[in-house]
C-alpha positions in Angstrom: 0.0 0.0 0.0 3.0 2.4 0.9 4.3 1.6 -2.5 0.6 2.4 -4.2 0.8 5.8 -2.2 3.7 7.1 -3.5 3.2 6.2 -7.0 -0.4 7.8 -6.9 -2.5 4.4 -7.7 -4.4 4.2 -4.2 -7.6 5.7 -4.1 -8.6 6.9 -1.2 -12.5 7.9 0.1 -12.5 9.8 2.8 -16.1 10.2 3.0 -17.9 7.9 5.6 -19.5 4.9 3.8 -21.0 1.7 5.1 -20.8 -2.0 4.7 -24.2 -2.5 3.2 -23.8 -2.5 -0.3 -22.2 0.5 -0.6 -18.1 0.0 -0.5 -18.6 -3.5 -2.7 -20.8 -0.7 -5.1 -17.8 1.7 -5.2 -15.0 -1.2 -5.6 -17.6 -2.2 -8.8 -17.4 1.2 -9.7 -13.7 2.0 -9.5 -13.2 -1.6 -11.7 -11.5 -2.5 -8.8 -8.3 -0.5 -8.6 -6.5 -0.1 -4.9 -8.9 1.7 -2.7 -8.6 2.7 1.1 -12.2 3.4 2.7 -10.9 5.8 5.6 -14.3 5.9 7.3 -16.9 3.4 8.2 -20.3 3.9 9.2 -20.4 0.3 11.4 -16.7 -0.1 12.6 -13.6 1.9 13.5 -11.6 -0.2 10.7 -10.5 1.5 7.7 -11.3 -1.1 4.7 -9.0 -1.8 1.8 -9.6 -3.7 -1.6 -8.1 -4.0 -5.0 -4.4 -4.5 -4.0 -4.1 -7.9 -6.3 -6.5 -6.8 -8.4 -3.8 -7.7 -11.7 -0.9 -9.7 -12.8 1.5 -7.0 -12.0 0.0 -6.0 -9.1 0.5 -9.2 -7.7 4.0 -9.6 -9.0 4.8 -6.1 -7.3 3.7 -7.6 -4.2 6.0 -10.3 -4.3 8.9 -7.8 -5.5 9.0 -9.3 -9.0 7.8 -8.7 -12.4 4.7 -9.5 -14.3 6.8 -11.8 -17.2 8.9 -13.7 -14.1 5.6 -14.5 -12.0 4.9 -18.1 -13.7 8.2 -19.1 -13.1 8.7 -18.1 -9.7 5.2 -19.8 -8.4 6.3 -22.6 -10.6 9.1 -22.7 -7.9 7.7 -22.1 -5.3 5.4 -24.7 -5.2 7.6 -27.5 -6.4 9.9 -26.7 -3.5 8.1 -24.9 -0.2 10.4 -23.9 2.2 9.5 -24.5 6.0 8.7 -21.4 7.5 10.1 -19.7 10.9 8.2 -19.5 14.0 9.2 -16.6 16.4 8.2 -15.1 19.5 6.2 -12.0 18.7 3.9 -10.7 15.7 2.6 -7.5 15.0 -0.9 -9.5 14.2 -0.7 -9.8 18.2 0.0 -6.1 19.3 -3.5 -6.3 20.7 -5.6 -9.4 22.4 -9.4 -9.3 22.7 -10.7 -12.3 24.8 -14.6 -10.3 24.7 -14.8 -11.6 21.0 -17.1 -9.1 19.0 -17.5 -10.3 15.6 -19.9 -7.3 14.9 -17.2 -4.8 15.5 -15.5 -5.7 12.5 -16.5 -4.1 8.6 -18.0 -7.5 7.8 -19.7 -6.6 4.6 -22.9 -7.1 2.9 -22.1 -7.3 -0.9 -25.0 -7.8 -2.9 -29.1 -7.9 -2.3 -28.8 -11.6 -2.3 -26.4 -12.6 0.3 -28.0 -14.5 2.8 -26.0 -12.1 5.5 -23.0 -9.9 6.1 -19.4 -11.8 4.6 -16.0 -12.6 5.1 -15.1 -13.3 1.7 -11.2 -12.4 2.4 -10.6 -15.0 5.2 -7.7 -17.8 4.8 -8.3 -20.3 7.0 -5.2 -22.8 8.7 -6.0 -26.0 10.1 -3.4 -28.8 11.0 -4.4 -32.1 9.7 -4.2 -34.8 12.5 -3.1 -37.4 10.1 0.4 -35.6 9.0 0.5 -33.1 11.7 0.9 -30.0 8.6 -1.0 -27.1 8.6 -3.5 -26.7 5.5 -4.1 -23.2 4.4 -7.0 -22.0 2.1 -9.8 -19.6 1.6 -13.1 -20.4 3.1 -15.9 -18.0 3.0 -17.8 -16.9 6.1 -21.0 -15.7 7.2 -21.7 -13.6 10.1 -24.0 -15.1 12.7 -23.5 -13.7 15.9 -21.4 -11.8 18.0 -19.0 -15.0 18.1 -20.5 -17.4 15.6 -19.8 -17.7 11.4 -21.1 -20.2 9.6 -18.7 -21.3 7.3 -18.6 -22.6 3.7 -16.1 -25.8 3.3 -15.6 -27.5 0.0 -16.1 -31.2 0.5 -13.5 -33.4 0.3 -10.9 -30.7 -0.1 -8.2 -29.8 3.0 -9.9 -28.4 5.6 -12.7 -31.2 5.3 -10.8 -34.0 5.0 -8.9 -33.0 8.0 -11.8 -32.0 10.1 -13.6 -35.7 9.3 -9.5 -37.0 10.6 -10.6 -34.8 13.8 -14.1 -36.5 14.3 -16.1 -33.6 13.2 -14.9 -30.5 15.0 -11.2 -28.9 14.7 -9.3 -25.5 15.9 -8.6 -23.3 13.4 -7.4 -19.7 12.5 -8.8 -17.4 10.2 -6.6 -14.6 9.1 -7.4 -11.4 7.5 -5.4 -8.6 5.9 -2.2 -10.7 4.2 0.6 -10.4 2.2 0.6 -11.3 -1.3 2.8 -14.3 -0.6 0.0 -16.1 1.5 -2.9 -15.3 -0.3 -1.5 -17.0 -3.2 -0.6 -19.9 -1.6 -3.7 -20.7 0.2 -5.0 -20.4 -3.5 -2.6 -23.4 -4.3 -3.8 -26.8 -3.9 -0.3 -28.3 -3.0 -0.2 -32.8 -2.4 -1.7 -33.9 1.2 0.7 -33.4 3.7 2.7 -30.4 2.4 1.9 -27.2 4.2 1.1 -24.4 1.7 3.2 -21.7 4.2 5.8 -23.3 2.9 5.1 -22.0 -0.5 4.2 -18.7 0.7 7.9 -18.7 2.5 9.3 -19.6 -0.9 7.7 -16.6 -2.6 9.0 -14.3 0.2 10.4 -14.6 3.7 7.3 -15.2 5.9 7.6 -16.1 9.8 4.8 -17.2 11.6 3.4 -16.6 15.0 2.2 -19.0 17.7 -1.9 -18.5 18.2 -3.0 -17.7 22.1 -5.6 -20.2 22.1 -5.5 -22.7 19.8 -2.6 -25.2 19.1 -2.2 -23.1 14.9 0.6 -20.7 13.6 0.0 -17.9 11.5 1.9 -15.3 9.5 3.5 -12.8 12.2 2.3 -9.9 10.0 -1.5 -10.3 9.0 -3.7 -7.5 9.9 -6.2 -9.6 12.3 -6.1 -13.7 13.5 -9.8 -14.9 14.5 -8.8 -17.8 16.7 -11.8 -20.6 17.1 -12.9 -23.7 16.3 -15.0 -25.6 13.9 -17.9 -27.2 15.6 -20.3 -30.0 14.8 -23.4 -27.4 15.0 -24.7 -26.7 11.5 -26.7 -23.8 10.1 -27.8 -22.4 6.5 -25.0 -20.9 4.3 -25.9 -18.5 1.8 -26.7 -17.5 -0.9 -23.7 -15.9 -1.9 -21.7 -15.2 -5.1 -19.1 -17.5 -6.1 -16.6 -17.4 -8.6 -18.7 -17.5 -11.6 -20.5 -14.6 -10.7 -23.6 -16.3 -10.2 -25.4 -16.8 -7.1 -24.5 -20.0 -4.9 -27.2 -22.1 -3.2 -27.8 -22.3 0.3 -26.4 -25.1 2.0 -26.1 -26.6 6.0 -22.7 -25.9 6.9 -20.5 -26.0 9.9 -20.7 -23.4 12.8 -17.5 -22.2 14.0 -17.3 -20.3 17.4 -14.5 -17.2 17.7 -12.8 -17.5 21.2 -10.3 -14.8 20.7 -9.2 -11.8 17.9 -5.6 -10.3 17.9 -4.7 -7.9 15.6 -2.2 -4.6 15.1 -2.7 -1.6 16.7 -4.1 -0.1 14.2 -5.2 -2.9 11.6 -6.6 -2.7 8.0 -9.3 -4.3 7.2 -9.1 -6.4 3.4 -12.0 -7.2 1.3 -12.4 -9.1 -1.9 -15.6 -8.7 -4.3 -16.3 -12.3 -4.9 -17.0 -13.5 -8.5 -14.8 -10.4 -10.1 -11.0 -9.8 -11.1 -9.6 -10.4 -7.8 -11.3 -13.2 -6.8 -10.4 -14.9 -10.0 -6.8 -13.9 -10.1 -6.6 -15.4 -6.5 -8.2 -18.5 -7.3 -6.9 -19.6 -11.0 -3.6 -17.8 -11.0 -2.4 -19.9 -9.0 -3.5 -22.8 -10.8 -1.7 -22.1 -13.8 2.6 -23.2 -12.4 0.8 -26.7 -11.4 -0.5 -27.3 -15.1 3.1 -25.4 -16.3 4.9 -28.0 -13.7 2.7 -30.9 -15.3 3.0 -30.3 -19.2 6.4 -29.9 -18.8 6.7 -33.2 -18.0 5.2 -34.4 -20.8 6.9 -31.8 -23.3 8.4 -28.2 -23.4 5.9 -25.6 -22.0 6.3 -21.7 -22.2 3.4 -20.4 -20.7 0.1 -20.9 -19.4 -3.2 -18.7 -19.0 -6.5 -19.6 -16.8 -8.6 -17.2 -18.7 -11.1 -14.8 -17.2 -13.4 -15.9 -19.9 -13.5 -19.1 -18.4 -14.3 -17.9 -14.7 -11.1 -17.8 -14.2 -11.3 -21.4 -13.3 -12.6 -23.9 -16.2 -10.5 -23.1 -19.1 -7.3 -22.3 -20.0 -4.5 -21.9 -22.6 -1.3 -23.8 -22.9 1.4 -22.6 -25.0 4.3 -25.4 -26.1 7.5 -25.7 -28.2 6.0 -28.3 -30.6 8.5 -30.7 -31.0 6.9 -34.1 -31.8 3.9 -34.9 -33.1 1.5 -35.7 -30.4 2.9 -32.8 -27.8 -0.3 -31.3 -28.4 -2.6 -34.2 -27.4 -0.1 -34.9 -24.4 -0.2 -31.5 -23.2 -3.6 -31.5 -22.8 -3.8 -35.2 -20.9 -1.6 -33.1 -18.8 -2.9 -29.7 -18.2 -6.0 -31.9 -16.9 -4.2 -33.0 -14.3 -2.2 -30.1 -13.1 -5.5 -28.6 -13.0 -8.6 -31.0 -11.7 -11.3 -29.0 -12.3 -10.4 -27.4 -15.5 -13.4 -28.3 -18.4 -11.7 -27.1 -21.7 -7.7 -26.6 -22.8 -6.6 -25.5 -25.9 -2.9 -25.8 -26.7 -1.5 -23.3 -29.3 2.4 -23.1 -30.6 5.3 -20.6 -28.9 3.9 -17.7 -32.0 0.7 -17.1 -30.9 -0.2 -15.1 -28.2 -2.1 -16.8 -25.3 -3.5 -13.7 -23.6 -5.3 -12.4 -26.7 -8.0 -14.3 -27.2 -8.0 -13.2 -31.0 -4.9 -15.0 -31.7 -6.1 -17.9 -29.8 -9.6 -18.0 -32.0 -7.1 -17.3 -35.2 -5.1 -20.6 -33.9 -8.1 -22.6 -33.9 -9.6 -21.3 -37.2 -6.4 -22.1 -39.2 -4.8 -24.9 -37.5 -7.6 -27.4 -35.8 -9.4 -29.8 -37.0 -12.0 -31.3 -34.9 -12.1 -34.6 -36.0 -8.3 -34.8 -35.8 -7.7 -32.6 -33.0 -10.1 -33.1 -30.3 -9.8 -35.1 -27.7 -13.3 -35.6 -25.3 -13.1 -37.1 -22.1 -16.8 -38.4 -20.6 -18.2 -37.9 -17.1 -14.7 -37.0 -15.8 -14.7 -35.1 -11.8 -16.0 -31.5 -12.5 -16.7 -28.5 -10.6 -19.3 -27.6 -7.9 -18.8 -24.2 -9.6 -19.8 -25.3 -13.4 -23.7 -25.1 -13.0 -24.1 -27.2 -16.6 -22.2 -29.9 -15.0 -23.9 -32.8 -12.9 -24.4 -31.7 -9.3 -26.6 -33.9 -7.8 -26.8 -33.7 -4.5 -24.7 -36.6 -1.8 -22.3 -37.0 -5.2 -19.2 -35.5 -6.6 -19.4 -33.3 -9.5 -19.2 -34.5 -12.9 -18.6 -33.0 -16.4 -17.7 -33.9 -20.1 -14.2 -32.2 -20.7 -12.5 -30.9 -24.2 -9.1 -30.5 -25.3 -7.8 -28.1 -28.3 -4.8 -28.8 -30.1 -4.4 -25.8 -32.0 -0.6 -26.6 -33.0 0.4 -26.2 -36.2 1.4 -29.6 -37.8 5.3 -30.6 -38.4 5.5 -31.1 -41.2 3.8 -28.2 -43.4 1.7 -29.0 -47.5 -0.4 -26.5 -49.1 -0.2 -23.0 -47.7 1.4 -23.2 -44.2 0.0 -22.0 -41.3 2.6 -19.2 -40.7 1.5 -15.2 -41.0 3.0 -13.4 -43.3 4.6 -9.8 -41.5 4.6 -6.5 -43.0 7.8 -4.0 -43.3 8.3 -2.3 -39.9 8.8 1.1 -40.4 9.7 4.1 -38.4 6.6 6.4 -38.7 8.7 9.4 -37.6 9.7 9.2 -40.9 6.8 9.9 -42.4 4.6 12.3 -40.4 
């Protein structure tokens, strides 16, 4: 943020606004660049939004640049790096044992949200099993002064570990992070590996000891809700989810706050859920496990989850074609760098994979379906695909599609090359 204020990108409202609707209406409105709400109508927390709001945002964050972010998550999460626990944190200047959830800018986002969100919240757990922490984003609503209910993907970390734990488990939600942790609790790293590891990879990040529960957290977060996950279930939602359509209401666990330590004076971080940030955060970081997985198979140079695709079901995989089914091997393994991914189209090292122009031009002039597809039936799919099968007590399933929109070898006819005009120096000329 010090680094958006001196370079003039941080908006900043002074005006007084409140949670209901109106700061997620402004963050629409401002297309969600960095903004600092300085005043708020139902807390004494200044709110902040938009600060990973773009690739280069996010590489600034990290200290790096937009072009080396692929490889350095690649990295990262092919080799974690155990982080440091010390004695103090600045997320523990102050302790508050009288828990008051409703003290805090939990927001209401749109007319449909079945109550006031956390929708910023990454959650640690340690899973019994392999005694690791497991870090990820879990959405929460607000039910009392020291009750969410939260929303926990089945059979995904924080659930398997809490059916390990017999139904209830401690955990730690942490809100205001560096860029570091929030893309790795986006990262779906193997069972047993804990994802702060990543985030210590990306940057140095030293963790703190919780007061009440038996959890670590990073020693610089803005606030740590410290609670447990109980067996007690209540209605979650509606709410938006990544697609930008409304989610459904489910029962979901209750989980009771016993404690909040934060700075002094802590910042509050939002995310709009089902807009840029939200995908950045959750696709992102998708994209160095596919890169790690096709490169296995072949030489890959770059992969993009597009925001076409939510973000989260399709992407683009550009390879150096070197033999002659790279293309249909890089798409067997893009599908499993990426689980939940429902369409890939692989294109060659000349076209450009975030201009979704030259990605249409590589399938007009190089594809052909009955050569070049490869369909995979009632494969796992996506809760978050609403055309896939979602029947209720059952995993979800989906059909899948793979592109290979590389250019043959060995060239007949006309080639599949574009033809460049002269570059010329219009100084020249005007």
């Amino acid at each position: 943020m010090e680094q958006l204020r001196r370079n003039g990108e941080l908006t900043r409202i002074p005006r007084e606004v409140s949670t209901e609707f109106e700061i997620a209406g402004i963050i629409e409105a401002l297309g969600e660049k960095p903004v600092l709400f300085e005043k708020v109508t139902e807390s004494n927390l200044p709110v902040v939004a938009g600060l990973l709001s773009s690739k280069d945002l996010i590489a600034r964050g990290i200290g790096i640049t937009k072009d080396t972010l692929l490889p350095k998550l690649s990295r990262a999460v092919e080799a974690p790096k155990a982080a440091t626990v010390v004695s103090h944190g600045e997320c523990q200047e102050v302790a508050e044992n009288e828990v008051d959830l409703t003290s805090l800018p939990i927001m209401r986002y749109t007319q449909k949200d079945g109550g006031k969100y956390i929708a910023s919240a990454v959650a640690i757990v340690r899973d019994p099993e392999f005694n690791t922490r497991n870090m990820c984003f879990h959405r929460l609503m607000l039910l009392d002064r020291n009750h969410f209910v939260v929303r926990i993907v089945e059979n995904r970390g924080t659930d398997t570990a809490l059916k390990k734990a017999g139904g209830e488990l401690d955990v730690a939600f942490c809100i205001g992070n560096s860029t570091a942790v929030l893309l790795s609790a986006s990262t779906t790293l193997p069972m047993g590996v804990d994802e702060l590891g990543m985030a210590n990879a990306l940057e140095n990040t030293e963790l703190v000891k919780c007061k009440t529960v038996d959890l670590e957290v990073p020693k610089d977060s803005e606030i740590i809700l410290e609670g447990r996950i109980t067996k007690d279930k209540a209605t979650e939602g509606p709410f938006l989810d990544l697609t930008g359509i409304v989610d459904k209401s489910r029962q979901q666990p209750v989980v009771e706050i016993k404690c909040i330590t934060h700075r002094k004076n802590p910042l509050y971080q939002t995310i709009l859920a089902g807009r840029n940030e939200h995908k950045l955060l959750m696709g992102m970081p998708k994209e160095p496990t596919m890169f790690n997985e096709v490169n296995k198979v072949c030489q890959c140079k770059d992969v993009y989850i597009t925001p076409g695709g939510c973000s989260w079901l399709h992407a683009v995989v550009q390879i150096k074609k070197q033999n002659v089914d790279d293309g249909k091997k890089a798409i067997a393994a893009a599908f499993e760098g990426h689980k939940s991914l429902k369409h890939c189209v692989v294109v060659d090292e000349d076209i450009n994979i975030y201009d979704p122009h030259d990605v249409e031009w590589a399938i007009a002039t190089r594809f052909q379906a009955d050569k070049n597809t490869i369909v995979l039936s009632n494969q796992p799919g996506s809760s978050l695909d609403p055309s896939g099968d979602l029947t209720e007590g059952k995993k979800a399933t989906t059909s899948k599609a793979g592109i290979d929109a590389t250019a043959p070898l060995v060239t007949t006819g006309k080639g599949f090359k574009k033809e460049q005009y002269a570059r010329v120096d219009l100084n020249r000329y005007m």
